[in-house]
C-alpha positions in Angstrom: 24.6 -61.9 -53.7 25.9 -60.6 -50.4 23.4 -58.2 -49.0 24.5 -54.2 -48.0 23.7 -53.1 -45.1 21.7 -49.8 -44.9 22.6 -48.4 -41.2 24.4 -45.8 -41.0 27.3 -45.9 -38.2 26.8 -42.8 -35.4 30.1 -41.6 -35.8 29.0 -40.6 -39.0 25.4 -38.9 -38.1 25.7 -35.4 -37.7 25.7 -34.1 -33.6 22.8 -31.4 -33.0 24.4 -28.0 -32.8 23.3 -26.1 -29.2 21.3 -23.0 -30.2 22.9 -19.8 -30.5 22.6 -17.2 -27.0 20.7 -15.0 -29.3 18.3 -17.6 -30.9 17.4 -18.3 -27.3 16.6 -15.0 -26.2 15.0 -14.3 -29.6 12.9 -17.2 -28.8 11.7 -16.5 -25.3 11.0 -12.4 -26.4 8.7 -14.0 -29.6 7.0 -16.3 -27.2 6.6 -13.4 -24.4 5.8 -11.0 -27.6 2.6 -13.5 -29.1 0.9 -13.4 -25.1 -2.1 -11.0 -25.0 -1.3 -8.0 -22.9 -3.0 -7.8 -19.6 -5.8 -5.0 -20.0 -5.6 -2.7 -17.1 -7.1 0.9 -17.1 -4.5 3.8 -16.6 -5.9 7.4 -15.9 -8.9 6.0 -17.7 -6.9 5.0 -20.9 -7.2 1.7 -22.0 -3.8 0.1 -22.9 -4.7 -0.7 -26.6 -4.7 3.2 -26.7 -1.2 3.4 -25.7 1.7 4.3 -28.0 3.4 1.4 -29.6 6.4 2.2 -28.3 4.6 2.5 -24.5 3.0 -1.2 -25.1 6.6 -2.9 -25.8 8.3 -0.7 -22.8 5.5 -2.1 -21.0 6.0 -5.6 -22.0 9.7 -5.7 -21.9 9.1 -4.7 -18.3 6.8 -6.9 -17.3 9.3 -9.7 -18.5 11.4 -8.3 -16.0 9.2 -8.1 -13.5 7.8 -11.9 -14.0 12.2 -12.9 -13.6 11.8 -13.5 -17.6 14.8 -11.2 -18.0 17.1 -11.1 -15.4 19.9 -9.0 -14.5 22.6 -9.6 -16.9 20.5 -11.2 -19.6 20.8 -9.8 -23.0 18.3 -9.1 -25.3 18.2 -10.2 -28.6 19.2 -7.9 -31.9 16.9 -5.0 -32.5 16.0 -6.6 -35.5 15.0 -9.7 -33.6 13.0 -7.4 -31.6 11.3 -5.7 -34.3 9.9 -9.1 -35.8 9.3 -10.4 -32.0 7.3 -7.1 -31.1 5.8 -6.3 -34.7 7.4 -2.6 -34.3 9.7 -0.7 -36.1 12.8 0.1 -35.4 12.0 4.0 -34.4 9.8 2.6 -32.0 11.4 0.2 -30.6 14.3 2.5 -29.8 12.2 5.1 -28.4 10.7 2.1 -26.0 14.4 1.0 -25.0 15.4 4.7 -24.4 12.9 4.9 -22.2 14.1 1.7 -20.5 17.3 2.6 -20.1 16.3 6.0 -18.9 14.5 3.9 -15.9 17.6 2.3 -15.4 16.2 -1.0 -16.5 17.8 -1.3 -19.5 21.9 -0.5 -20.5 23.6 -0.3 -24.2 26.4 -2.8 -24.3 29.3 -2.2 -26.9 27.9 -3.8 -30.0 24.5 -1.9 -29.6 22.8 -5.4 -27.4 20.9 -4.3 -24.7 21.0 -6.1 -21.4 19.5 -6.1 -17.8 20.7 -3.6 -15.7 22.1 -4.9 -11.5 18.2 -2.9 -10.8 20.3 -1.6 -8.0 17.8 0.9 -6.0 20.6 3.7 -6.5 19.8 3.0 -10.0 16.3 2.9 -10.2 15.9 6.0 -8.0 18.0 7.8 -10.2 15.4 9.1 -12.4 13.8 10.5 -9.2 17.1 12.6 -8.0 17.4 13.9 -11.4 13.9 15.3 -11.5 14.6 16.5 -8.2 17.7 18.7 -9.4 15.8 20.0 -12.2 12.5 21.2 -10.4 12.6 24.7 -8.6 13.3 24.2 -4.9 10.4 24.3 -2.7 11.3 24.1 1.0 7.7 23.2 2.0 7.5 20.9 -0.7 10.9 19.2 0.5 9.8 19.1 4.1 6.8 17.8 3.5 8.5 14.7 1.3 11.1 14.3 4.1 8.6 13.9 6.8 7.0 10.7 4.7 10.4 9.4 3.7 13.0 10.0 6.6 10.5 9.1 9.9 9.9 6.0 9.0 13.5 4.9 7.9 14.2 6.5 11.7 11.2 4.5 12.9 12.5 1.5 11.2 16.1 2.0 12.3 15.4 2.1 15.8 13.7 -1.6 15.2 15.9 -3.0 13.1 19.2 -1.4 14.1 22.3 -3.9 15.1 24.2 -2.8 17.9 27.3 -1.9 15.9 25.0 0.4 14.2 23.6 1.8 17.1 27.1 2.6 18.4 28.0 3.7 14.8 25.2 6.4 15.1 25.6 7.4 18.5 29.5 8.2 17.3 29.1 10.4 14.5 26.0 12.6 17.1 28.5 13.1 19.6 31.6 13.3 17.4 29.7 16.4 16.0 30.6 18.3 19.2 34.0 19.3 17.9 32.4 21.0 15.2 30.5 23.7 16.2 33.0 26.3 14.8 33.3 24.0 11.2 31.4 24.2 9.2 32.7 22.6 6.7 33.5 19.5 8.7 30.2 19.4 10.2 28.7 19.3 7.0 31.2 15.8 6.1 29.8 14.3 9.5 26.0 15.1 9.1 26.2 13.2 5.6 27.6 10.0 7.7 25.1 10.6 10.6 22.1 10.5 8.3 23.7 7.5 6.3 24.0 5.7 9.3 20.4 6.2 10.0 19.4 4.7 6.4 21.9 1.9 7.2 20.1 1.1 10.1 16.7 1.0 8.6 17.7 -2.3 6.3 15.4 -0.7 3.3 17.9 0.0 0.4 14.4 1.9 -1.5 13.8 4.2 1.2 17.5 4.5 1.7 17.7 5.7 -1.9 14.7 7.9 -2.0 16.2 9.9 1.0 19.9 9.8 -0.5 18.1 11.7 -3.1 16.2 14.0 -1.0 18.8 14.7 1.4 20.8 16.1 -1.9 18.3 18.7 -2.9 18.7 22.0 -2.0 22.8 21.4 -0.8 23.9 25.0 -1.7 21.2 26.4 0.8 22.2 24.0 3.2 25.9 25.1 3.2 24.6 29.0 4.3 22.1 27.8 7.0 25.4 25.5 8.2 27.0 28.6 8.5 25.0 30.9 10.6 25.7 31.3 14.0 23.9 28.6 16.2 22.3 26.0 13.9 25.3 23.6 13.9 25.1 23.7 17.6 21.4 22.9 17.9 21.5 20.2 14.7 24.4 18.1 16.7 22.3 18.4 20.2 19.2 16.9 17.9 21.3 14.2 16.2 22.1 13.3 20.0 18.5 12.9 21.1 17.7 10.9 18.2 20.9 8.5 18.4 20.0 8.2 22.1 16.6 7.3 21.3 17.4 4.6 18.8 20.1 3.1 21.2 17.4 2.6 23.4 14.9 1.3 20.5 12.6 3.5 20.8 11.0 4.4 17.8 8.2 6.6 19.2 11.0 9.1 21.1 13.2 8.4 17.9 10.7 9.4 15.3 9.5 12.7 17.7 12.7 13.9 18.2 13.7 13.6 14.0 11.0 15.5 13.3 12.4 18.2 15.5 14.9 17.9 13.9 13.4 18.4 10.5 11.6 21.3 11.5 14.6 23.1 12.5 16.3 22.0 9.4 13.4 23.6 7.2 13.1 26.8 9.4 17.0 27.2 9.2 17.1 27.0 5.5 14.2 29.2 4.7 16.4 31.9 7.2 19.3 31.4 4.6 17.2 31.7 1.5 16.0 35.3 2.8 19.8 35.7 3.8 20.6 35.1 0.1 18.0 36.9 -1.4 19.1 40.0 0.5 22.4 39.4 -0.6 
């Protein structure tokens, strides 16, 4: 009897599908998900004694932070999550609220969540919104300024190219023909003071003084318009531009603060000028 032969021909042998996208990413969150937390102290709290929802915002971040998640990854399904994490949905969507709020996190049509660019504009933009909301304090503002602005002014008069420079000194001097508009002065100062964050090659501190410079705008636009200030503020931007084309951050850094003074003296004048309105 002729004998049958038992191997099977590969055409025939199934091929091994690839896993899904989302099996993946299910798979890397459960394996992230069954690591012990780190246990660090916060204002004296252990981190078991956090929220549920704080522990997986927590963790979710640090995945980000570690390049587990990058920009553009997706996460998996919030069911996924939930058996990942252990946590149900209500939490779970309170902790990727409060992700997204941080600008970590964005909802995709289809409800996925992904990575956001973590653009600084971004990130900061909790901050400016806090900002907005709080009552103004012109001390307060000053005082945040001084910490934020000198050293981008420090740091552009370092790090500044020389199209910069030239770019900087332009929009000082170009404020000359402006001393009767105020309107247009107000157009240039925004470029003069974006020119300075340029120049300072830090895209955080660039951010945080976007932000800053923003507060308080409507105040700004009655100092702009009493008689002198626009004057003194383009004869300031001169001296710092001057100083920074000559990179020379001490000079630079003295003659911004100046500036900032006269800035916070000038809109505390229009705040009494309002009030008395």
């Amino acid at each position: 009897m002729a004998r049958v032969s038992t191997k099977v021909k590969p055409e025939l042998i199934p091929k091994r599908q690839a896993p899904l996208e989302s099996d993946l990413a299910f798979s890397n969150l459960f394996a992230q998900a069954r690591k012990p937390a780190p246990k660090t102290e916060t204002a004296g709290v252990n981190s078991e004694r956090r929220s549920i929802s704080e522990q997986v915002a927590h963790r979710i971040l640090s995945m980000v932070k570690s390049g587990n998640l990058r920009t553009g990854d997706r996460l998996p399904t919030e069911q996924q999550m939930g058996i990942a994490f252990g946590i149900s949905r209500p939490a779970l969507r309170e902790a990727l609220k409060a992700l997204s709020l941080m600008g970590i996190l964005e909802s995709r049509q289809g409800g996925r969540y992904s990575v956001t660019d973590l653009s600084p504009s971004r990130l900061i933009a909790p901050f400016n919104v806090m900002l907005s909301t709080n009552d103004f304090d012109v001390n307060e503002h000053f005082e945040a300024r001084l910490v934020v602005d000198i050293e981008l002014v420090r740091l552009c008069a370092l790090r500044a190219s020389a199209e910069q420079r030239e770019r900087i000194m332009k929009h000082a001097v170009d404020g000359r023909a402006f001393f009767q508009d105020s309107v247009g002065f107000r157009l240039l100062d925004i470029e003069f003071h974006q020119a300075l964050n340029d120049g300072a090659d830090n895209r955080m501190l660039s951010a945080m003084a976007q932000g800053l410079y923003d507060v308080g705008l409507d105040v700004r636009r009655v100092a702009s318009e009493m008689k002198g200030n626009i004057k003194k503020s383009v004869i300031q931007h001169i001296e710092i531009a001057e100083a920074i084309a000559n990179r020379d951050p001490v000079k630079a850094t003295k003659a911004y603060r100046r500036h900032l003074e006269h800035v916070r003296d000038t809109t505390l004048a229009a705040m009494r000028k309002v009030d008395q309105n």
